[in-house]
C-alpha positions in Angstrom: 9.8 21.4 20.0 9.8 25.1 21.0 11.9 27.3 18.5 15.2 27.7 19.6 14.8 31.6 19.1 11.6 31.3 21.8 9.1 31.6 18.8 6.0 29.7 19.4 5.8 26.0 18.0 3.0 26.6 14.7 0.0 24.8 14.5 -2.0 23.6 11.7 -5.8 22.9 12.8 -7.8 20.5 10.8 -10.9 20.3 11.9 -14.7 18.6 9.8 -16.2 22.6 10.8 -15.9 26.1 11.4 -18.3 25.3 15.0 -15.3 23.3 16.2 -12.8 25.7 16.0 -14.2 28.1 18.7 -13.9 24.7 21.2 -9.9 24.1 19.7 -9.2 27.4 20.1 -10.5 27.4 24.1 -8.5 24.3 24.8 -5.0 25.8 23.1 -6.0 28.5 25.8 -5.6 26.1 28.5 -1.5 25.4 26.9 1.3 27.0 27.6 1.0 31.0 27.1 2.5 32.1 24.2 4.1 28.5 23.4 2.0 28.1 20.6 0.9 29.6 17.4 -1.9 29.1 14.5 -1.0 29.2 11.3 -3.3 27.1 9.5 -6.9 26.0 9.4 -8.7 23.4 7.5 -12.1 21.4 7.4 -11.8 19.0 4.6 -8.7 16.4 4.2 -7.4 17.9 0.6 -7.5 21.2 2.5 -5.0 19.8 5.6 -3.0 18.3 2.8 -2.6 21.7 0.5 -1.9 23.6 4.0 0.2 21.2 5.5 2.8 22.0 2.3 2.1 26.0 2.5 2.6 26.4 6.1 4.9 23.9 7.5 4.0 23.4 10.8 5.3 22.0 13.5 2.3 19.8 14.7 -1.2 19.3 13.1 -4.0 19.2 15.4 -6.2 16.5 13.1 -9.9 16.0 14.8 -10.3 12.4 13.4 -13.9 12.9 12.7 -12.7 14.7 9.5 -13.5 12.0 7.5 -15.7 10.0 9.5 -16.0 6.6 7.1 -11.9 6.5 7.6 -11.1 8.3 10.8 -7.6 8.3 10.9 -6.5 8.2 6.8 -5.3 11.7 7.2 -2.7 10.5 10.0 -1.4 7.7 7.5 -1.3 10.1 4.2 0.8 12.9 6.5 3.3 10.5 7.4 3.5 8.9 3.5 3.7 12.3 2.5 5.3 13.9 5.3 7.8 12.0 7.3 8.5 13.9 9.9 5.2 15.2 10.8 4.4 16.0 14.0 0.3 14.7 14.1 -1.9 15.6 17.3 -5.2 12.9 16.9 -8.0 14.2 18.5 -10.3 11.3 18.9 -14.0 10.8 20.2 -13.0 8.6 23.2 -9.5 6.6 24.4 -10.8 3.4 23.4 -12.6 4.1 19.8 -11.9 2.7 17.0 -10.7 6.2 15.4 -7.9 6.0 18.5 -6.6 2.5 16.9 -7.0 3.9 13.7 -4.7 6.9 14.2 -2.1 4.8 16.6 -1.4 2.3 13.9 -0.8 5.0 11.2 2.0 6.6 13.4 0.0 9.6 15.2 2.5 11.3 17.5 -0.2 11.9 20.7 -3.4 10.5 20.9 -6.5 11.8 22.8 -9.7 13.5 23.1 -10.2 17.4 23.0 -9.9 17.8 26.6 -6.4 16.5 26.3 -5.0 18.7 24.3 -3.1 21.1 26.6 -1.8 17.8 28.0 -1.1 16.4 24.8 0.8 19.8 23.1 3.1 20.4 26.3 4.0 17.0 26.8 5.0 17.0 22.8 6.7 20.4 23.5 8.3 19.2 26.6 9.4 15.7 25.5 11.4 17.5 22.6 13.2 20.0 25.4 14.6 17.3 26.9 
């Protein structure tokens, strides 16, 4: 998924608050230097959607505790709206219901914040091959 001019593959964060952006931001640390960019932040779901159509990018890191009543809508209204969106689903364990939630709606990687580095290379890599 890397640019094929070596840019760095852009990021849309969408995040429920500003606190958990400092703990995103240490984990994209972990990633591949320079692999990856932000261009986007949110906190609500009508803020992902608006930013998702302003900034294009190529994955969205969605923390499925953005709407905690439906954990995983967001996944399922990017890929109505959104075909070919690329959806990172940050969940609060492997086996929670919000990790069901966001499989069956067509997330792309599934796992908790930890995972991320994991989760982005292994998307970045898969799409190299």
């Amino acid at each position: 998924m890397r640019c094929e001019d070596g840019a760095p593959v852009r990021l849309l964060i969408a995040i429920p608050e500003q606190e958990g952006e400092s703990a995103v931001e240490h984990h994209l640390a972990k990633a591949t230097p320079g692999a990856f960019e932000v261009v986007g932040r949110a906190h609500t779901e009508s803020q992902a959607l608006a930013r998702y159509f302003q900034c294009a990018p190529d994955i969205v890191i969605l923390d499925c505790q953005i709407m905690p009543a439906e954990p995983a809508r967001l996944v399922g209204l990017l890929k109505r709206m959104a075909p070919g969106s690329c959806i990172v689903a940050l969940v609060p364990a492997a086996d929670s219901m919000a990790s069901a939630a966001a499989r069956a709606l067509g997330a792309d990687a599934i796992g908790v914040l930890a995972e991320l580095p994991a989760l982005l290379n292994g998307l970045t890599a898969a799409d190299a091959v």
